[in-house]
DOTI-321234 format. One record per residue (C-alpha): x, y, z. Coordinates in steps of 0.05 Angstrom, whole numbers, plus 32768, in hexadecimal, padded with zeros to 4 digits. Each point is the difference from the previous one (the first is absolute). Layout:
N
XYZ ...
//
This chain:
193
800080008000 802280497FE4 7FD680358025 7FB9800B801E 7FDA80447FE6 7FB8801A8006 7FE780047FBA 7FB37FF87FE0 7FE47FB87FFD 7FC47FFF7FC4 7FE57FBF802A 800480198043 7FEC804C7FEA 802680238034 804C800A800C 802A7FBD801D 803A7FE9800A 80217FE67FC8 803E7FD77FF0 802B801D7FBD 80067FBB7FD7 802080227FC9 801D80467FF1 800C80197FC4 7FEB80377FD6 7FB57FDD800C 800B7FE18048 7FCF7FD4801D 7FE37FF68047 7FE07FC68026 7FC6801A8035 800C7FE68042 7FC17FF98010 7FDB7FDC7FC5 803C7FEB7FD7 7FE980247FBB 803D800D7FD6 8000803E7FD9 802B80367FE4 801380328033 801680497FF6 8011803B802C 7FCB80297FEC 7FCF7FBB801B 8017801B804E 7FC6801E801E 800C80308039 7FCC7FFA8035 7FC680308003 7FF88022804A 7FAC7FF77FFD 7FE280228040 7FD17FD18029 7FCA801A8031 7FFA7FC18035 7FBE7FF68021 80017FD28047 7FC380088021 7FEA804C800C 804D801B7FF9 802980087FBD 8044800E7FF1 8024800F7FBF 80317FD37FEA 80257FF27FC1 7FFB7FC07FCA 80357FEF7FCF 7FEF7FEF7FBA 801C7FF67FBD 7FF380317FD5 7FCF7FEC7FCC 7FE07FD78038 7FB37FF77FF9 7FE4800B8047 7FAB7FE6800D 7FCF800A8036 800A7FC1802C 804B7FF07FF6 802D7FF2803C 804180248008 803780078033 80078051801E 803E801B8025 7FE2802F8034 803E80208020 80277FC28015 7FCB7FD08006 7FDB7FD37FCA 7FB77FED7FF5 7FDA7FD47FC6 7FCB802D7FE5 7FC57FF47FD7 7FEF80387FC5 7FBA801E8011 800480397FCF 803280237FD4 800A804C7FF0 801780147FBC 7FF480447FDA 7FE0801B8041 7FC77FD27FF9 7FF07FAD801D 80067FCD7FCA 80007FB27FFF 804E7FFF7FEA 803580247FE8 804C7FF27FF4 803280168033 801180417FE2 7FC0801B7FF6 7FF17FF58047 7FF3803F8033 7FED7FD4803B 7FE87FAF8017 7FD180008030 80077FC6802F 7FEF7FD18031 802D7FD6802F 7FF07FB67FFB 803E7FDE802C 7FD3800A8037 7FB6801F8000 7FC58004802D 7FCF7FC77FF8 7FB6801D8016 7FD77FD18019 7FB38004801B 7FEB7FC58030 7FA97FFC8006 7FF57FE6803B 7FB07FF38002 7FDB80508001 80538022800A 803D80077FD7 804580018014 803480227FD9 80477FEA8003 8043801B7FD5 80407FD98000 804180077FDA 800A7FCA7FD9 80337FE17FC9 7FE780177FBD 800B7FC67FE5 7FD97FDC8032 7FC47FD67FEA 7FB47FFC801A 7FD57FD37FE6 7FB87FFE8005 7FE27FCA803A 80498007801E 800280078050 803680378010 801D80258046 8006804C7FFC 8009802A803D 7FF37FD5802A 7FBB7FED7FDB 7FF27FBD7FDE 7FCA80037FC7 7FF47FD37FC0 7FF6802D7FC1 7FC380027FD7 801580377FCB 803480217FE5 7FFF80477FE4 802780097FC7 802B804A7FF1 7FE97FF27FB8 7FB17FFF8011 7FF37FB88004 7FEE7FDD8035 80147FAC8017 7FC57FD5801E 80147FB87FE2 801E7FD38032 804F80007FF8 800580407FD3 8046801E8010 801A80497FFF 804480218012 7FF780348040 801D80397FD1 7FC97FF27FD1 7FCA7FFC8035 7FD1803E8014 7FD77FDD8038 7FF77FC5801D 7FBE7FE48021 7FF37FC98029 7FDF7FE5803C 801C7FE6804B 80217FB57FF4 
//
């Protein structure tokens, strides 16, 4: 192996690694990451693009910053990493600012601002009927974590068996094993177990 560089992979559509296979007046470079082979040039480096990120936890927000290639198409619902100060945070793309108006997507340099909300760890909301009452609870959970439907759980303390789920999209799951991700849930309802 000659030397590792960041160049453009057409496969992986963002810019990898790469290993130079063969220089030359056309040189060509092997991704790292998928293992396409292609001609390689320094005009194919991409310098990062600085895109600022408005992170939503909860009631508070801070502004952060996402790196992206430039060229990079960005969507509503796409997961990045932001660097706020020293720390790091996954992030999920609820909308994007571009010409001083919200749009679906854009690509990284026509980007004015992502807004965004943290989904490492979020607040599951949960409301427990108990006969004629209900009880509201909140915990931090894993985003990543899974509920099911009919699935007996312990929050705060509380131990209830869910009957729906509430989905951030509008829908809602009823059917008997139906499975969401706690950074995709809105609320959860259930009953005492």
């Amino acid at each position: 192996m000659e030397e590792d560089d960041v160049f453009y992979c057409p496969v992986c559509s963002v810019s990898t690694d790469h290993e130079i296979v063969s220089r030359g007046r056309n040189p060509v470079g092997r991704c790292l990451d998928c293992g396409d082979v292609h001609a390689v040039a320094p005009g194919d480096r991409r310098k990062p693009v600085h895109v600022r990120a408005i992170v939503s936890e909860g009631a508070k927000s801070q502004v952060c910053t996402i790196e992206m290639d430039v060229g990079e198409v960005c969507r509503v619902g796409d997961a990045f990493v932001a660097a706020c100060g020293d720390e790091y945070t996954g992030v999920e793309v609820t909308s994007i600012e571009s010409g001083g108006v919200r749009v679906r997507q854009a690509t990284a340099g026509e980007i004015s601002a992502l807004w965004t909300r943290k989904v490492e760890e979020v607040e599951l909301r949960v409301a427990i009927h108990m006969g004629g009452t209900t009880m509201p609870l909140r915990a931090m959970v894993q985003g990543e974590d899974l509920f099911s439907v009919r699935g007996v759980y312990t929050l705060g303390g509380r131990r209830f068996r869910i009957s729906r789920i509430k989905i951030r999209d509008g829908g809602v799951l009823r059917i008997p094993g139906q499975k969401a991700e706690a950074k995709r849930i809105r609320r959860v309802f259930g009953y005492p177990a």
